[in-house]
C-alpha positions as CSV (number, residue, x, y, z in Angstrom):
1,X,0.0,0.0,0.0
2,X,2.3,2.8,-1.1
3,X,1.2,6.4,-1.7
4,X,3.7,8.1,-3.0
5,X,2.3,11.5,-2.8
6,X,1.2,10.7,0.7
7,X,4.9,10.0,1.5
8,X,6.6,13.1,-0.3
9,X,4.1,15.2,1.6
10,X,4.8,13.7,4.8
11,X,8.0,14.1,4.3
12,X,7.8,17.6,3.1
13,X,6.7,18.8,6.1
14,X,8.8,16.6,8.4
15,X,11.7,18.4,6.5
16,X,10.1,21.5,7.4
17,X,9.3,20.8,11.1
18,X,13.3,19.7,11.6
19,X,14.0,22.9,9.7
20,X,11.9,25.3,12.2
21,X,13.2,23.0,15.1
22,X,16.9,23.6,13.9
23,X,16.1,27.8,14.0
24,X,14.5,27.2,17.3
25,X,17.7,25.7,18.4
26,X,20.0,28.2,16.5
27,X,17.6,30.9,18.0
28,X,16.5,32.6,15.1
29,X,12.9,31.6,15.4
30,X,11.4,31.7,18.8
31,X,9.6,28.3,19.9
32,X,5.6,28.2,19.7
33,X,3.5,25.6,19.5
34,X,3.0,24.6,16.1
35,X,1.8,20.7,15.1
36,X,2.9,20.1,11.6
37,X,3.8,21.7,8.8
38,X,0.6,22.1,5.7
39,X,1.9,20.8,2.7
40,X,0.2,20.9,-0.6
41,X,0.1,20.5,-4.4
42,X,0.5,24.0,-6.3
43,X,-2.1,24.7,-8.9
44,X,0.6,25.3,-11.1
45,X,3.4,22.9,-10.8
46,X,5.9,25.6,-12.1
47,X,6.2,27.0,-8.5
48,X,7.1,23.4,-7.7
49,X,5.7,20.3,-7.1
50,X,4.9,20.8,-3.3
51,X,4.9,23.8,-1.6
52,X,4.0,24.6,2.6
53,X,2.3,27.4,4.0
54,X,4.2,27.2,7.4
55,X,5.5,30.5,7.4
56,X,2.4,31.9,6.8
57,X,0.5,29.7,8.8
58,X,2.9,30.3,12.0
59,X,3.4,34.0,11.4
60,X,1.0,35.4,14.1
61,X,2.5,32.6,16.6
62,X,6.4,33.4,16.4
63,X,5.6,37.4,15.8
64,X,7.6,37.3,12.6
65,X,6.7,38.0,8.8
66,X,6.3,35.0,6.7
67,X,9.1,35.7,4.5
68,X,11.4,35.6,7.4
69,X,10.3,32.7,8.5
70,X,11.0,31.0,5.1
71,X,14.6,31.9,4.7
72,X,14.7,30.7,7.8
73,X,13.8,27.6,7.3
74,X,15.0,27.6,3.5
75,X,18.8,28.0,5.1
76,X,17.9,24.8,7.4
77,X,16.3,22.3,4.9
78,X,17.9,19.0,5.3
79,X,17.5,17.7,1.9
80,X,20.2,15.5,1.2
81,X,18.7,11.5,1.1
82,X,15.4,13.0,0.5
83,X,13.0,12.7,-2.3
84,X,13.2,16.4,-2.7
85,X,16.7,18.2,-5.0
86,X,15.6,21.9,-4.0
87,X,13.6,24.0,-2.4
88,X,12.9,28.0,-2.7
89,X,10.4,30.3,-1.4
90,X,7.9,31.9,-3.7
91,X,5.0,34.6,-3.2
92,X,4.5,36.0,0.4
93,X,6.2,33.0,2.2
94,X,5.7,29.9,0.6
95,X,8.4,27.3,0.4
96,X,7.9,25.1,-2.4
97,X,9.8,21.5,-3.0
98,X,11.0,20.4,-6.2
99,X,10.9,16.4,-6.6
100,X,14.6,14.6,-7.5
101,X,15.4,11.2,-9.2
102,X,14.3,9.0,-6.3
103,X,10.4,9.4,-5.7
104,X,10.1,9.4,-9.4
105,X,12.1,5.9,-9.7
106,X,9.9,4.9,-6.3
107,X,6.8,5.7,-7.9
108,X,7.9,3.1,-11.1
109,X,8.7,0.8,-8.3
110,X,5.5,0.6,-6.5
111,X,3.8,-0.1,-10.1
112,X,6.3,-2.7,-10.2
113,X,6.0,-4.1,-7.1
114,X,2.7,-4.0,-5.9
115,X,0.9,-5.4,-9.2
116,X,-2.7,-5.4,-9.0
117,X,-2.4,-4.2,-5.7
118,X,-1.2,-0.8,-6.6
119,X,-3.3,2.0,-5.5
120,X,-5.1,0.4,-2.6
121,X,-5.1,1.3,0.7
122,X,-6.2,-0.1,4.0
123,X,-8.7,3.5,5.3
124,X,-11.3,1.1,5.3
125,X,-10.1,-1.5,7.3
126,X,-12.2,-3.4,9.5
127,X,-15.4,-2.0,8.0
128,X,-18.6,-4.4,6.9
129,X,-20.3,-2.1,3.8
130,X,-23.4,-2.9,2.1
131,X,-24.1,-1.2,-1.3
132,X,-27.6,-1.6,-2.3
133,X,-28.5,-0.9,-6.0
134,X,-30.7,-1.4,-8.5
135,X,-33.3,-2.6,-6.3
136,X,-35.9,-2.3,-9.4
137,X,-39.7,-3.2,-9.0
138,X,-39.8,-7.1,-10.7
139,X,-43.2,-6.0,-12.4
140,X,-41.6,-4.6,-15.3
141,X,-37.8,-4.1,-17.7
142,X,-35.0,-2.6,-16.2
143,X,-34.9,1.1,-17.5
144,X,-31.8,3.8,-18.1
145,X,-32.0,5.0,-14.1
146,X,-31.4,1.1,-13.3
147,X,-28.4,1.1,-16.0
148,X,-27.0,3.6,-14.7
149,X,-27.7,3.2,-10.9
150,X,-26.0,-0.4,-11.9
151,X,-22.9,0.7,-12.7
152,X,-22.6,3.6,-10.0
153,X,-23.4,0.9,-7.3
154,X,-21.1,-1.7,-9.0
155,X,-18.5,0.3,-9.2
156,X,-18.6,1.9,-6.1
157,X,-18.1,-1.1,-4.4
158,X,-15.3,-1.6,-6.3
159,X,-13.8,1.6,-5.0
160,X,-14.8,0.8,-1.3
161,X,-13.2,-3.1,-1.7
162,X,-9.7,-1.1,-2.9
163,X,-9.7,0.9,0.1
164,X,-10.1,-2.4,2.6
165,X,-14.0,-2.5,3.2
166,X,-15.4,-6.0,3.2
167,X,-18.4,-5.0,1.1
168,X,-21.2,-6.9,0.0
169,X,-23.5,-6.0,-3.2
170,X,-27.1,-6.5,-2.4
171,X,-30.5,-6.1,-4.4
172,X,-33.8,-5.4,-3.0
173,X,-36.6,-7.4,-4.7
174,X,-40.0,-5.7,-3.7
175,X,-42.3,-9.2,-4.0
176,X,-44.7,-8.1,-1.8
177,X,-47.1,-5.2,-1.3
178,X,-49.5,-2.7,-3.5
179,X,-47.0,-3.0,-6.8
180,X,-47.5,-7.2,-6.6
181,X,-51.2,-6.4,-6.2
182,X,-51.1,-4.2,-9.1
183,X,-48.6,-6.6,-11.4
184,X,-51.8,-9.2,-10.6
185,X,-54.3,-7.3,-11.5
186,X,-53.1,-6.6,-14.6
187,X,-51.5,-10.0,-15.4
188,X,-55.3,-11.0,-14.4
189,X,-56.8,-8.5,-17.1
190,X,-55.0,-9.6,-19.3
191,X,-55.3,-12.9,-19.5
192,X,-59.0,-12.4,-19.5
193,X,-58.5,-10.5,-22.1
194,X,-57.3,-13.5,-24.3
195,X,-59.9,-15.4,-23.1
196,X,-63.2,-13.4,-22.9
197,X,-62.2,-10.7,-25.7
198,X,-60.6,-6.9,-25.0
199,X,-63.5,-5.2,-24.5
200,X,-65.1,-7.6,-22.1
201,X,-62.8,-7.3,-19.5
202,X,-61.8,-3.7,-18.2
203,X,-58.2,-3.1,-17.3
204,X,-57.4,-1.4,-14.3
205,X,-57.5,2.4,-13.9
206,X,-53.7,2.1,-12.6
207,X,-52.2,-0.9,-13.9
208,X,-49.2,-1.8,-15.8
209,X,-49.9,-0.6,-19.4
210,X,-46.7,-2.2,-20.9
211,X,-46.3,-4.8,-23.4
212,X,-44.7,-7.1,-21.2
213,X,-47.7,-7.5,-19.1
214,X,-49.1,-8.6,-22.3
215,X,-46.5,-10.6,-22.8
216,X,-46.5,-12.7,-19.3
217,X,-50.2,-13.2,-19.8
218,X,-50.0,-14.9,-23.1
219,X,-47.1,-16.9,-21.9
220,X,-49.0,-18.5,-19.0
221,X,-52.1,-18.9,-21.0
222,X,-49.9,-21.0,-23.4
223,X,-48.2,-23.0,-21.0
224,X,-51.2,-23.3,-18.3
225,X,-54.2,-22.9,-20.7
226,X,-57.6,-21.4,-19.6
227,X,-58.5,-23.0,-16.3
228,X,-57.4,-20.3,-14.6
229,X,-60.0,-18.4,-15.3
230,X,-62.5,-20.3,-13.3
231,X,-60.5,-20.3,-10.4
232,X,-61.6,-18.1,-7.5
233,X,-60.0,-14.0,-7.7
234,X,-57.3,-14.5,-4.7
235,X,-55.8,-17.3,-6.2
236,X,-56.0,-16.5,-9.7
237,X,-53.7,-13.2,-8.9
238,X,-51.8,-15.2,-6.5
239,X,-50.9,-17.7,-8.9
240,X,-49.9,-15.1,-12.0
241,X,-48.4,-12.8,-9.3
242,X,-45.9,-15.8,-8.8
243,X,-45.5,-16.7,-12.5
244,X,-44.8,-13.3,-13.4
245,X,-42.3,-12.5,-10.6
246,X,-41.1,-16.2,-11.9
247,X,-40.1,-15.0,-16.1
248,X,-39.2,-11.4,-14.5
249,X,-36.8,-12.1,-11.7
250,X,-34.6,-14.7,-13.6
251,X,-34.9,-12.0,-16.6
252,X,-33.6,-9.3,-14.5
253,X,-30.7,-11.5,-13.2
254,X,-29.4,-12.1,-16.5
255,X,-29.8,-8.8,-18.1
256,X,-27.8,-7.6,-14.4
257,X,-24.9,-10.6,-15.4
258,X,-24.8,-9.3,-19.0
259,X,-24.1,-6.0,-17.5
260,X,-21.2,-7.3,-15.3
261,X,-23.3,-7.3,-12.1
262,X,-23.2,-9.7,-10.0
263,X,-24.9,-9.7,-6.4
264,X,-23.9,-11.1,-3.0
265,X,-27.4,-11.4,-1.9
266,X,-30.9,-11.2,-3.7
267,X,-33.2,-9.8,-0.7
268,X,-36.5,-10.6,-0.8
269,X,-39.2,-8.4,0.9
270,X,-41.5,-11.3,1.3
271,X,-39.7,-12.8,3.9
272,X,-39.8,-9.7,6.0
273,X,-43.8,-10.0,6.2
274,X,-43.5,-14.1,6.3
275,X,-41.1,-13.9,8.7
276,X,-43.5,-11.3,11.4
277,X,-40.1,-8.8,11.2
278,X,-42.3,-5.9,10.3
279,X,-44.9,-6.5,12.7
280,X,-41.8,-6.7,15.1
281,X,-40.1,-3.8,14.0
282,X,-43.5,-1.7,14.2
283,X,-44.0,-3.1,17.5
284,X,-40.5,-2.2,18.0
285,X,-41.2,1.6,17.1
286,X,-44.2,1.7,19.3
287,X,-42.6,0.4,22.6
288,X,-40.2,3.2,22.2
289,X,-43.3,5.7,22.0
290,X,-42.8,6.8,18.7
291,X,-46.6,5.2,17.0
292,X,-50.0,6.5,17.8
293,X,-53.9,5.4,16.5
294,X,-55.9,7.5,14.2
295,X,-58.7,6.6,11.5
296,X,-57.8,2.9,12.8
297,X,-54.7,3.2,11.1
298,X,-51.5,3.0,13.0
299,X,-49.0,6.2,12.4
300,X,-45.4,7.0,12.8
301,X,-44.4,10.7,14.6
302,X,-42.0,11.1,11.2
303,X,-42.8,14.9,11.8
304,X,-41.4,14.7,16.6
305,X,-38.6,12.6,14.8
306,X,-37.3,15.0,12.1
307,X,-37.9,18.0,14.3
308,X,-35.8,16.4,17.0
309,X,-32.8,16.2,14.4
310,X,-33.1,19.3,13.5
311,X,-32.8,21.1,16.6
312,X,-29.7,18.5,17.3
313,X,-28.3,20.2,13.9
314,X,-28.6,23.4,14.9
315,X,-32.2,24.5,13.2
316,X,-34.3,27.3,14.3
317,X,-37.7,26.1,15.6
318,X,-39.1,28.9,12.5
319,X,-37.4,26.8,9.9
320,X,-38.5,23.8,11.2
321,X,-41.9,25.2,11.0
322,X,-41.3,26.1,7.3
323,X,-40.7,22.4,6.5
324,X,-44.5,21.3,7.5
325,X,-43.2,18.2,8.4
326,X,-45.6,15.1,8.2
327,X,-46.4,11.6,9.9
328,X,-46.4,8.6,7.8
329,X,-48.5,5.2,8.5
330,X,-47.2,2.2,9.2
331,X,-50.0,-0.3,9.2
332,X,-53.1,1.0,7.2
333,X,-56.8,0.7,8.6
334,X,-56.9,-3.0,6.6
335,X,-54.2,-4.6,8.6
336,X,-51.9,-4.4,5.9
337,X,-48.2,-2.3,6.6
338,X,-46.8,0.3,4.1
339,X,-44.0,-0.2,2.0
340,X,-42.3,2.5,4.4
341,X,-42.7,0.0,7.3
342,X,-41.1,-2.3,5.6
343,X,-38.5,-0.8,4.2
344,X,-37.9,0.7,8.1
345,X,-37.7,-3.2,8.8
346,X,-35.3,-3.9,6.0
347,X,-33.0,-1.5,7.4
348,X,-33.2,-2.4,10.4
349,X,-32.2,-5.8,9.6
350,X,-28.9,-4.5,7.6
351,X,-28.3,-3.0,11.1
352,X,-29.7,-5.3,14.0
353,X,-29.1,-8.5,12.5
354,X,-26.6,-8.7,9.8
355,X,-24.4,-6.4,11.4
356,X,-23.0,-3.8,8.8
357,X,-21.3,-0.8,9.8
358,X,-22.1,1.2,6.9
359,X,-25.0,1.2,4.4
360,X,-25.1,2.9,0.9
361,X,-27.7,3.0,-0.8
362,X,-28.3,4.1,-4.7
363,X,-31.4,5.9,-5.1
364,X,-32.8,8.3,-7.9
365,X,-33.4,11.1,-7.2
366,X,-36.9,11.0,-7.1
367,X,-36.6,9.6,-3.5
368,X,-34.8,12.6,-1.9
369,X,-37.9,13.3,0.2
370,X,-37.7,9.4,1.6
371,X,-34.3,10.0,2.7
372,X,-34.6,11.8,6.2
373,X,-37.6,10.1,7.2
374,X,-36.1,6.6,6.7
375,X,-33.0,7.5,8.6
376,X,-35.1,9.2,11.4
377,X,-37.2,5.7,11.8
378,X,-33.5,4.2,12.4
379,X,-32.6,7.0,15.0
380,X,-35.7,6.2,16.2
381,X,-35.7,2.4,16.7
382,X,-31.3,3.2,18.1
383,X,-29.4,2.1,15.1
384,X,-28.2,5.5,14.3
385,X,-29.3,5.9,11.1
386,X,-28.3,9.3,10.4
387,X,-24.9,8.6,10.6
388,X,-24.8,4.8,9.3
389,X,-26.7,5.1,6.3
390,X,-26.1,7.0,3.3
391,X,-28.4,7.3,0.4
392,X,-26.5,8.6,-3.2
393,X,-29.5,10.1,-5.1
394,X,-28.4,10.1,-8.9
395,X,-29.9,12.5,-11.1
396,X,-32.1,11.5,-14.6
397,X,-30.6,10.0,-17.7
398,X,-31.4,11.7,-21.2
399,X,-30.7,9.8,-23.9
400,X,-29.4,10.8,-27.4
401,X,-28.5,9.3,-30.4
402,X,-26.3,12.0,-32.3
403,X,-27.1,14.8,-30.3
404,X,-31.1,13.9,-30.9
405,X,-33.4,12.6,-27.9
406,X,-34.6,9.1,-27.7
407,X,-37.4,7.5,-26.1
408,X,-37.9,4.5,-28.0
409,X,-36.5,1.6,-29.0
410,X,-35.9,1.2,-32.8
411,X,-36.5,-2.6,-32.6
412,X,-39.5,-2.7,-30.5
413,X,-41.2,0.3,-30.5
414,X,-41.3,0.4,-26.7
415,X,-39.4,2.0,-23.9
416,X,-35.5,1.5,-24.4
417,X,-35.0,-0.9,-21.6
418,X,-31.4,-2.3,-20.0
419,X,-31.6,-5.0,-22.8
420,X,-32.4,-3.0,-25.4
421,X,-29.8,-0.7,-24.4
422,X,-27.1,-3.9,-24.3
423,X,-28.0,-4.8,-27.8
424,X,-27.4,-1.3,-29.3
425,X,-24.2,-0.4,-27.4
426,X,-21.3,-2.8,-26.1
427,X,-21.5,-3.6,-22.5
428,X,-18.1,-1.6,-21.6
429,X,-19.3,1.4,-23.3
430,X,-22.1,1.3,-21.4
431,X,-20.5,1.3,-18.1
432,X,-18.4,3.2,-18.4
433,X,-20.4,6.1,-20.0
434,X,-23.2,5.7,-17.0
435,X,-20.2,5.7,-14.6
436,X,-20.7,9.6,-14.2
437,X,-20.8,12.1,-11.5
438,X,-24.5,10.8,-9.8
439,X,-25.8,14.3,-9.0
440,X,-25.6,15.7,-12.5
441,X,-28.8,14.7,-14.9
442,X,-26.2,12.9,-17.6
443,X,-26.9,12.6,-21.5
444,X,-25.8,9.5,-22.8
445,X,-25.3,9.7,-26.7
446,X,-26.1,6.0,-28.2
447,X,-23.8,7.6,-31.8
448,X,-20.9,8.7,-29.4
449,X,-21.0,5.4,-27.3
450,X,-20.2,3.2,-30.4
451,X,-17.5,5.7,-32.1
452,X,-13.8,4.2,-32.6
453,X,-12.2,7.9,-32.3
454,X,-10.6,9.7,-29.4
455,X,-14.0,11.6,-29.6
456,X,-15.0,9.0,-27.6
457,X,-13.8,8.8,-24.0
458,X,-13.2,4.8,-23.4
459,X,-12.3,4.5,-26.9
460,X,-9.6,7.0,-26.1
461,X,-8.6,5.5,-22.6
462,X,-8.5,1.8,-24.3
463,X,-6.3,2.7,-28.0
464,X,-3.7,3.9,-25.0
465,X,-3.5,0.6,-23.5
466,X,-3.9,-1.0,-26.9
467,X,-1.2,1.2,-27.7
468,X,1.1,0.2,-25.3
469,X,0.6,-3.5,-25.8
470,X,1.5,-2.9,-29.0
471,X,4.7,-1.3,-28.0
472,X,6.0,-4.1,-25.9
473,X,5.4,-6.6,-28.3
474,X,7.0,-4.9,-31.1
475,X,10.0,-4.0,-28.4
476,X,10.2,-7.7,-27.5
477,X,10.7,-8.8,-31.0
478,X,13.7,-6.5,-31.5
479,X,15.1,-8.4,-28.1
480,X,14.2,-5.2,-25.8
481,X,12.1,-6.1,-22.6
482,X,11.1,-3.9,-20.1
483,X,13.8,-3.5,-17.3
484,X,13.3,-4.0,-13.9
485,X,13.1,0.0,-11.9
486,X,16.0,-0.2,-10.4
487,X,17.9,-1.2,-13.7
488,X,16.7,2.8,-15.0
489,X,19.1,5.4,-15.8
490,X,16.6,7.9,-14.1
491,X,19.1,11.1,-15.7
492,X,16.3,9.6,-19.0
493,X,13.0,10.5,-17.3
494,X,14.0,14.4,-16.6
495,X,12.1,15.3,-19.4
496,X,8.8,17.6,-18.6
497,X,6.0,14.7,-20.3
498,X,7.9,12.0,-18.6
499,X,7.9,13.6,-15.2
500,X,3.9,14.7,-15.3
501,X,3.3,10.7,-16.7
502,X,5.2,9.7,-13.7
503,X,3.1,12.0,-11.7
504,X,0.1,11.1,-12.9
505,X,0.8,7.4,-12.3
506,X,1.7,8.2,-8.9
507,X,-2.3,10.2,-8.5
508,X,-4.4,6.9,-8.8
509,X,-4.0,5.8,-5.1
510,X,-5.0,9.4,-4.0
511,X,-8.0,9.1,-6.9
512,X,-9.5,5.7,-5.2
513,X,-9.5,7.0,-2.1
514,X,-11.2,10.0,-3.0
515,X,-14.1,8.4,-5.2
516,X,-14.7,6.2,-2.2
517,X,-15.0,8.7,0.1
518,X,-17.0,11.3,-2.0
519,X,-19.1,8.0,-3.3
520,X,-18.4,9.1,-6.8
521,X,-16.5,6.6,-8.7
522,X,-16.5,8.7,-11.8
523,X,-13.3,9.7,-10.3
524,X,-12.0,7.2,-11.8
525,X,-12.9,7.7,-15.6
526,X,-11.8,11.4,-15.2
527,X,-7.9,9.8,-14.1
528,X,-7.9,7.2,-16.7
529,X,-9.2,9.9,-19.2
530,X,-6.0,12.3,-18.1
531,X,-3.6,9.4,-17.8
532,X,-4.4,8.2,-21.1
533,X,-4.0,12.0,-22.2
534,X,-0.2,11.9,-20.1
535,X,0.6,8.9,-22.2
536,X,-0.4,10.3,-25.6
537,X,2.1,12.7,-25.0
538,X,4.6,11.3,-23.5
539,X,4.7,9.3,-26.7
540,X,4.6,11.8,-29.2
541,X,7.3,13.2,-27.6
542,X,9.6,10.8,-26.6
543,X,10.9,8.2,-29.2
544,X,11.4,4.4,-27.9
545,X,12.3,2.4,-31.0
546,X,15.8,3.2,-32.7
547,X,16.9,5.0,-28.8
548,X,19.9,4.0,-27.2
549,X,19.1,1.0,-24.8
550,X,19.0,3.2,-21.6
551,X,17.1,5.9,-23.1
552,X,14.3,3.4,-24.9
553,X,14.4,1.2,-21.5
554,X,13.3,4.0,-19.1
555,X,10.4,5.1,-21.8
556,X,9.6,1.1,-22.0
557,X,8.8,0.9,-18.2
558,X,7.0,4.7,-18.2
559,X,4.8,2.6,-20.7
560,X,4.4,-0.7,-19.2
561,X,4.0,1.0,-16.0
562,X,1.2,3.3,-17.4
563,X,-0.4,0.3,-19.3
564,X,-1.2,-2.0,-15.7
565,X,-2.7,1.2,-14.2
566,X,-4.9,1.7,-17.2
567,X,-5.7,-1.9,-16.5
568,X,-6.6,-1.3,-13.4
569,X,-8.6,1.6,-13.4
570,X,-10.6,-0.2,-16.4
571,X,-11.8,-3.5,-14.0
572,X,-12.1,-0.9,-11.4
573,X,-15.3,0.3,-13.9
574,X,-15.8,-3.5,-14.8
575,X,-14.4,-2.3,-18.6
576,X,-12.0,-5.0,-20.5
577,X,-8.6,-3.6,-21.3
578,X,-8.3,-4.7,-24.6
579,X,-4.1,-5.2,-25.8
580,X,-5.3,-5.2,-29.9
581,X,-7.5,-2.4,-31.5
């Protein structure tokens, strides 16, 4: 697990601390207390390639201007052994820290050395993370938001595994409740439908207008025939409930595999009811005084709970007015409980009984209202939801096909569903495309998705490891392989594209651990998108074949190096690195 940005800045401000320590002693600079030394990277790397603030920073505390303080300390840098050849102060008092030969041949030899471990780290440690995505209603296709919340989910718990979380991958099958009622009834219609004739049977005010409905009803008719229709109303919608959920769910699975997502757990709601857990959990909720009886339905004080947080947040009893905060119910006047109760009891079971420490959850943003009052039910019932759960809400997905909106499929006239989307567009482009910043509404262009031009992002990111491939078996032919990094002549990589490659190689353990902590792996296509740019460069300007052997072996392991972390960026995203093009 080496960072080796982590460890120049570390050891740019240990270098300054023994620097301000040395003054102290040679009393030039007065003694204060003062923790450690703020190091940085300058926005522009001509100032250097780290710079401190200390003089600024401890200016009021020694009674001394910052410039003074940074000759100071300038005259007292230890720099000899260190990754650092020079040092000088710039502006008002900062010091800034030019890199030397030996982090840049450190950085090649972390690539080296850690292999598909490179740019992992251990923050998360110790931690038991659930992502929950997806999560789609089985009464229907799979639709852009669940393509896109897919890949978000997917690939943030790809991030959150790098950084040392056990994390497990779990979707949320709603297979019980009003939407299974409604997916029978309409199942129910028709199938009558086929039987009795269209205009004999009415269709439900609110049900499920798609095709597929149509579909699932013909397909059971064919297979089970027309008995069904003499059956009594409670098991005829029982039983086409179940052979609906039957086609969909398996449907869904495969359409989620084609898509590279594979789940640790399939969670079914069903067995939260079957089980009594909701009753439980309501129970539960009213123990702790937080239910009361009205209309013979049984209510939760969502509006006591929220306020309470509020004021613990530091809201004004006026603004919490504003927010004409609401109750929910829990268990209606018919003995049945909400989909809000049990989702309350879902949650509760991530927490109570299989134990996570974190919970992420990838929502659309049509759920931002459910977000407060779910994790105020957890605060309620002790599990500390507003600090254990997380919700992402990701923004709407327009689609395009050359700059043009689409809303239908070309092929079937329908909706553009996650499997119509799969046969249009390769499954790499697709992830990666959908891996984008969650709270932005993205466009995804069908035209650009396909291109084989650097107009297209992955296509640009992929010809550079292609590329390099490429190189390195055209090198090995001529009996050149790439050198071990402590075999490199570093005096070859002093060049300005070879240095900001090196740099940028050395960025991707920083760039994991801040997509997993701002859950926003898109992080990760930005890096690969500038690496790939650092590369492209790097090669137009530096010539490989016909070099001397020292020269073309340093630029050999720039590119091999550069090629594993493309690699490994790419299955971050779940996208195939491909070595031909």
């Amino acid at each position: 697990m080496i960072h080796m940005i982590q460890r120049a800045k570390d050891q740019a401000a240990e270098l300054a601390m023994s620097a301000y320590r040395k003054a102290v002693s040679d009393g030039v600079l007065p003694e204060a207390e003062i923790a450690k030394a703020p190091v940085e990277i300058p926005k522009d790397t001509k100032n250097g390639d780290f710079t401190t603030t200390f003089a600024l920073a401890a200016s009021k505390a020694l009674h001394q201007p910052p410039r003074t303080i940074a000759q100071a300390l300038l005259e007292r840098l230890a720099l000899e052994g260190s990754y650092f050849d020079s040092a000088e102060i710039a502006g008002p008092g900062f010091l800034n820290f030019r890199l030397g030969k030996a982090w840049f041949r450190d950085v090649l030899s972390a690539v080296e050395s850690e292999g598909g471990e490179y740019g992992t780290c251990d923050d998360l440690k110790g931690q038991k993370i659930m992502v929950e995505f997806v999560s789609a209603n089985p009464t229907g296709p799979m639709h852009m938001g669940n393509a896109r919340g897919g890949v978000l989910g997917d690939t943030l718990a790809s991030v959150l595994s790098a950084c040392g979380a056990d994390v497990s991958r779990e979707f949320y099958v709603n297979d019980a409740g009003h939407q299974i009622d409604k997916f029978a009834q309409s199942i129910e219609a028709r199938y009558l439908q086929l039987i009795q004739g269209e205009d004999a049977v009415p269709f439900p005010e609110d049900g499920y207008q798609g095709e597929d409905i149509r579909d699932l009803a013909a397909a059971y008719r064919a297979q089970h025939g027309d008995a069904l229709a003499q059956a009594d109303v409670e098991q005829r919608r029982d039983t086409l409930a179940r052979f609906g959920l039957d086609m969909n769910l398996p449907k869904m699975k495969t359409d989620l595999q084609r898509y590279k997502i594979n789940y640790d757990e399939w969670f079914y709601e069903s067995t939260l009811h079957e089980s009594g857990y909701v009753a439980e959990t309501v129970d539960k909720l009213t123990e702790a005084g937080f239910t009361y009886e009205k209309d013979g339905a049984l209510w939760l004080k969502t509006a006591e709970i929220l306020a309470a947080n509020l004021r613990k947040a530091g809201k004004k009893e006026a603004e919490i007015e504003k927010l004409d905060l609401k109750d929910d119910v829990l268990r209606r006047a018919n003995g049945f409980y909400t989909y809000f109760a049990a989702d309350i009891a879902y949650h509760r079971n991530k927490f109570a009984v299989r134990g996570f420490d974190k919970v992420i959850n990838i929502w659309g943003a049509d759920h931002h209202g459910h977000v407060a009052r779910l994790k105020g039910a957890l605060d309620a019932l002790g599990l500390n939801g507003s600090e254990k759960l997380d919700i992402v809400l990701m923004q709407l997905v327009k689609l395009l096909r050359d700059g043009e909106a689409v809303r239908m499929s070309k092929r079937t006239g329908k909706a553009i569903s996650l499997s119509d989307l799969l046969d249009e567009v390769p499954v790499d482009a697709a992830r990666w495309f959908f891996n984008s910043k969650p709270d932005t509404q993205m466009e995804f262009d069908l035209g650009l998705a396909v291109r084989e031009d650097s107009e297209n992002p992955l296509y640009y990111v992929e010809y550079a490891h292609a590329r390099i491939c490429s190189l390195l078996r055209a090198m090995e032919g001529e009996g050149l392989r790439v050198p071990a990094a402590v075999e490199i002549d570093m005096t070859q990589v002093n060049g300005e594209t070879e240095q900001a490659l090196v740099k940028q190689l050395a960025q991707f353990c920083e760039i994991i651990r801040i997509a997993a902590r701002d859950y926003d792996p898109s992080f990760i296509n930005r890096y690969l998108q500038e690496l790939a740019g650092c590369f492209h460069r790097f090669y137009t300007a530096c010539r490989i074949k016909g070099e001397p052997a020292d020269v073309a072996g340093a630029r050999l392991k720039l590119a091999d190096c550069t090629r594993a972390v493309l690699q490994m960026g790419l299955r971050l995203i779940g996208v195939d690195a491909p070595e031909k093009m």
